[in-house]
Structures are given as structure tokens and as C-alpha cells.
C-alpha positions as CSV (number, residue, x, y, z in Angstrom):
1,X,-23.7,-12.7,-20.4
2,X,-26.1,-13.8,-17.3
3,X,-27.0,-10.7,-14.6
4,X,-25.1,-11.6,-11.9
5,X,-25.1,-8.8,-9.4
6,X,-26.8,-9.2,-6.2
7,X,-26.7,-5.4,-5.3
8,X,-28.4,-2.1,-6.2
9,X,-25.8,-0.4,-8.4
10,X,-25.5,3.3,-8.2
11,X,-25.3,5.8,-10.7
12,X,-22.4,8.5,-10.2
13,X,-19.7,10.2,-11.7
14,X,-16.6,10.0,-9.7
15,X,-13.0,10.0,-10.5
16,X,-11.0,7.6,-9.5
17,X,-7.2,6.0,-9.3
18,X,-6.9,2.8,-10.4
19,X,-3.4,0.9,-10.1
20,X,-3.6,-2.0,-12.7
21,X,-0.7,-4.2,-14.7
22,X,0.0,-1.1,-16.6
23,X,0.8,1.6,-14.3
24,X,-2.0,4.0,-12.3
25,X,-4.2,6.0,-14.6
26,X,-7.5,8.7,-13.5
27,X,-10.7,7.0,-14.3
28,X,-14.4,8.3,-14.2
29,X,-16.7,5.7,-12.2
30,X,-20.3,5.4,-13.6
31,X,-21.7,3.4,-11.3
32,X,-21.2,1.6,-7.9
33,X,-22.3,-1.4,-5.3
34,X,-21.4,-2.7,-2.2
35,X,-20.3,-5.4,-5.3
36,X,-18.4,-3.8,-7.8
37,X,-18.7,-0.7,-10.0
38,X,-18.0,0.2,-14.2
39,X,-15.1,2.3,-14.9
40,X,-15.7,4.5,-18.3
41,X,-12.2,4.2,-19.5
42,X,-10.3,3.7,-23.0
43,X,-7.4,1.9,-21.3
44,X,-7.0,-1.4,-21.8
45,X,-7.9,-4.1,-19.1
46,X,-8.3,-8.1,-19.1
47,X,-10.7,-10.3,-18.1
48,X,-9.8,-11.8,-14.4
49,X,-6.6,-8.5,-13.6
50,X,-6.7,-7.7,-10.3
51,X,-6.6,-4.1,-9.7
52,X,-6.8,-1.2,-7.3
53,X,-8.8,1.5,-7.3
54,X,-8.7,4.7,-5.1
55,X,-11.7,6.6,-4.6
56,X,-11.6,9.7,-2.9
57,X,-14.1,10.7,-0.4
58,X,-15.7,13.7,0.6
59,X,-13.2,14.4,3.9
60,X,-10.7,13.8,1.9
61,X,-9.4,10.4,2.9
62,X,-8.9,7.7,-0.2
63,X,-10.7,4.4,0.1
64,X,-8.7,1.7,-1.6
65,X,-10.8,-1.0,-3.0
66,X,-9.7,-4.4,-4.8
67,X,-11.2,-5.7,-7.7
68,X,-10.8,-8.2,-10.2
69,X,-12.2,-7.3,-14.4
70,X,-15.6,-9.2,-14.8
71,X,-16.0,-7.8,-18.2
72,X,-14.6,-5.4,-20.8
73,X,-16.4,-3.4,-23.4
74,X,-13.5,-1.5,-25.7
75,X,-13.4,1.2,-26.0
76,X,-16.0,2.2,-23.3
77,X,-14.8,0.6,-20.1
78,X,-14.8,-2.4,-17.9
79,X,-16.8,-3.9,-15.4
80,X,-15.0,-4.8,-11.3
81,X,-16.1,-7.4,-8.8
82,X,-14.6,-5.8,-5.3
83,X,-12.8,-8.8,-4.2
84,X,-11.0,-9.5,-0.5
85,X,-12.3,-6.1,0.9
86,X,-11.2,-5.9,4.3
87,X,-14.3,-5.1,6.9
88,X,-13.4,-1.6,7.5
89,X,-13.4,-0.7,3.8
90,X,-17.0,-2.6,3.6
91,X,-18.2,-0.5,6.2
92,X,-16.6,2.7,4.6
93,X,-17.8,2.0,1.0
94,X,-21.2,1.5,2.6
95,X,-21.0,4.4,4.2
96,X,-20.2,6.4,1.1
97,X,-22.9,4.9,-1.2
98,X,-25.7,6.0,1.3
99,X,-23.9,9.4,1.2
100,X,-24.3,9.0,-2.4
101,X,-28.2,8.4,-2.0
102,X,-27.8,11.7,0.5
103,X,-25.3,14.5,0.9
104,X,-27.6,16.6,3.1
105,X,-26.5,13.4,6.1
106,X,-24.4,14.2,8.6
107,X,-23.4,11.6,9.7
108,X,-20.8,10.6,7.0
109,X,-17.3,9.5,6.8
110,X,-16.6,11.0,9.9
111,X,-12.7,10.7,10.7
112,X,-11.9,7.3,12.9
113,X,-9.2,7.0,15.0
């Protein structure tokens, strides 16, 4: 399979919700972009599913983020392009990876109204 990310991927360890054709499950997210992200899992996913994930972020707010599967590795997980993410999410997901580069900023996820 070609490299096609165009993003700096993350590595984390965050759990997750994700919502797909089987019912909602907790995941652990390994890594993340502005792109996509892997999901460690041994639940079953398909090539092309749409699904939803829920991340929750450190004021406590959920980010909902839509994928589809790019790939899947059984039993060890699945890859997710991040697909028709509306601005505001963009801007929060963005927001949370540099967070994830540094805690110590302040100026994170701040509550908008």
C-alpha cells in the first residue's frame, strides 16, 4: 500500500468512542493528524464504513469526528481518513493536536460560546 498521508501523525494514547455499523464500542487511539488517525482495536471494521468517533478533550467537551476505514489490519486495528469535518471541528482538532505537542499552553480548548 502507497504512503498517502499528507500530515504529521501524532503518537498518543487516547480513548475514544467510536459509533460504527455495529453498535458504539471504547477504542484506544494511537496516533492522530489533522488527516485521520489508527484505532488499536480487535473489533471488526471494513474497508470504506463510515464511522464516528468521539474524542474527549481535556475541558471535558467531546469532539465528534467522521471518518471513513482506509485500511484494516486484524486483529490490531484500522486506519481513518476524517472525512466532511465541518470547520469548527477542523479548528478544534487542530487545536487539540498542538495541545498534544504541549500541555503546559494555555491557551487550549477554551469553552466557545
Amino acid at each position: 500500500m502507497s504512503e498517502r498521508r499528507s500530515g504529521k501523525r501524532w503518537e498518543v494514547s487516547l480513548d475514544a468512542v467510536w459509533d460504527g455499523r455495529s453498535g458504539n464500542c471504547t477504542v484506544r487511539i494511537s496516533d492522530l493528524s489533522e488527516g485521520g488517525c489508527y484505532i488499536d482495536t480487535m473489533a471488526g471494521a471494513i474497508q470504506g464504513e463510515l464511522l464516528t468517533l468521539k474524542l474527549k478533550l481535556p475541558n471535558g467537551e467531546w469532539l465528534e469526528l467522521t471518518g471513513a476505514v482506509a485500511h484494516h489490519t486484524p486483529p490490531l486495528g484500522f486506519g481513518v481518513q476524517f472525512v466532511d469535518l465541518p470547520e469548527e471541528r477542523l479548528v478544534t482538532l487542530r487545536a487539540f493536536i498542538e495541545y498534544l505537542q504541549d500541555p503546559s499552553r494555555p491557551r487550549l480548548l477554551k469553552q466557545e460560546s
